[in-house]
C-alpha positions in Angstrom: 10.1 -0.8 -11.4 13.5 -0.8 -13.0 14.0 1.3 -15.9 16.4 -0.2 -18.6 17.7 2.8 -20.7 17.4 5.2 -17.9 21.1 5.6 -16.0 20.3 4.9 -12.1 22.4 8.4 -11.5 19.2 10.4 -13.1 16.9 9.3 -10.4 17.1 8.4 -6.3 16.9 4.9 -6.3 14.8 3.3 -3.4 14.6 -0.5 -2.9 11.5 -1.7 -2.8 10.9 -3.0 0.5 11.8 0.5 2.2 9.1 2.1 -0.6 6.1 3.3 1.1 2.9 4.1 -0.1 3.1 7.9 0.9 6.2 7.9 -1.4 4.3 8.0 -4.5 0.9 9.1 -6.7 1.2 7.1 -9.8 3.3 3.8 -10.3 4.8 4.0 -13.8 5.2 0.2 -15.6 7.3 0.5 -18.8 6.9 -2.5 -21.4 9.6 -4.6 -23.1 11.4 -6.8 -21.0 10.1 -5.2 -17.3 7.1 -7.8 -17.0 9.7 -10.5 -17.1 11.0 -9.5 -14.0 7.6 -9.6 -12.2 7.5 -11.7 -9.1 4.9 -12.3 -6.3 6.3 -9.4 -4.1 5.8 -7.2 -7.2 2.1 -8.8 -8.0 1.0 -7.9 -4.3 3.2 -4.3 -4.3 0.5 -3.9 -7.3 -2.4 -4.9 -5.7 -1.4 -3.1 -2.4 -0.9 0.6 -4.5 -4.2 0.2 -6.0 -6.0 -0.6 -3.1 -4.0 2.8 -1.4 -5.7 3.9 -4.3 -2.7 5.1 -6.1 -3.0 5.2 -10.2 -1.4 1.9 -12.3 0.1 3.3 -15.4 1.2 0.2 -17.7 2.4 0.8 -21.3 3.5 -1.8 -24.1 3.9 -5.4 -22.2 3.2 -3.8 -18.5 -0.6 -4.7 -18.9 0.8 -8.4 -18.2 1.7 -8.0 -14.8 -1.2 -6.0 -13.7 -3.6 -8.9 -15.0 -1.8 -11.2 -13.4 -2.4 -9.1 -9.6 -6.1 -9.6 -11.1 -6.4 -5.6 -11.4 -8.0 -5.4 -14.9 -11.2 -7.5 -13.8 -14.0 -5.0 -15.8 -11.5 -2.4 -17.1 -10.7 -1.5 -20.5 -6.9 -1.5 -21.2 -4.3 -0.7 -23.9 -1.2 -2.5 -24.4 0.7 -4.6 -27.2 -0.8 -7.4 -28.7 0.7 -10.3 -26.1 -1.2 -8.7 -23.5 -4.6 -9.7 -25.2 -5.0 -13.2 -24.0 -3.7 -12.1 -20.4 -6.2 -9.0 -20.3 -9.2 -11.0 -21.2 -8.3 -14.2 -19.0 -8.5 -11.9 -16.4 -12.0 -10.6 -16.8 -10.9 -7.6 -18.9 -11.6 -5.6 -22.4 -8.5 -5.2 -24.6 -8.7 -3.4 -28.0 -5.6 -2.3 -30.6 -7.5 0.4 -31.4 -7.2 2.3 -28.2 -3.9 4.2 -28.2 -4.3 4.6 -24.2 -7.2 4.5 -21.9 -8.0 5.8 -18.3 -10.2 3.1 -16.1 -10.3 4.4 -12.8 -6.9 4.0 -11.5 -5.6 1.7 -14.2 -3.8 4.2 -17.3 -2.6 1.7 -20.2 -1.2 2.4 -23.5 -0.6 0.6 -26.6 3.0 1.0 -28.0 6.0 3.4 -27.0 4.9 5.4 -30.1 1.9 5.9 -28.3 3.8 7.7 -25.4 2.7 11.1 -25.6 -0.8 9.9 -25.6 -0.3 7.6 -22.5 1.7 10.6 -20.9 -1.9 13.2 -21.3 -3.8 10.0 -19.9 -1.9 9.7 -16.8 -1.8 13.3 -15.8 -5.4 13.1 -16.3 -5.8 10.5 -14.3 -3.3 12.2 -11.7 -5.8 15.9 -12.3 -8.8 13.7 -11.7 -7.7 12.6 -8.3 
């Protein structure tokens, strides 16, 4: 998932069709703008890393996208306030009260100044596997 402040020198950059599953423990969704760029072959990349049973960390607006690969179906998640009507559609519980939550694989958070929360909850989630 691309990371808009982050220079592409700090970090090996792999497309995603060569990605594999082994490459990976935890798939990171930052907020803002990212869920706009969300396409089918990202929605089923989703579904396919949970199913490999690999943890779904979405923070601000990322809760969108993972709704829309239907992976919030009986979870409670986090996220910013847009998310709501996505989240529930989709057969999930949203609350603003919840800074960030761990459902199984799925780690959301609320807001970015909710990060060092969401970072404890997903290497919680990374210690429980």
């Amino acid at each position: 998932m691309p990371f808009q402040e982050i220079p592409d020198s700090y970090y090996r950059i792999i497309k995603q069709e060569d990605l594999r599953m082994d490459d990976f423990d935890i798939l990171f969704m930052p907020g803002a703008f990212n869920p706009w760029q969300i396409t089918v072959l990202h929605r089923d990349f989703l579904r396919d890393a949970y199913a490999a049973g690999k943890i779904i960390g979405a923070i601000c607006h990322a809760p969108i996208p993972v709704a829309a690969a239907d992976l919030v179906r009986g979870k409670k998640c986090a996220g910013w306030l847009a998310c709501e009507p996505s989240i529930k559609i989709m057969g999930g519980e949203y609350s603003w009260d919840w800074s960030a939550v761990i459902d199984g694989q799925l780690v959301s958070g609320r807001v970015p100044m909710d990060v060092p929360e969401f970072v404890d909850a997903m290497t919680e989630a990374l210690l429980r596997q």
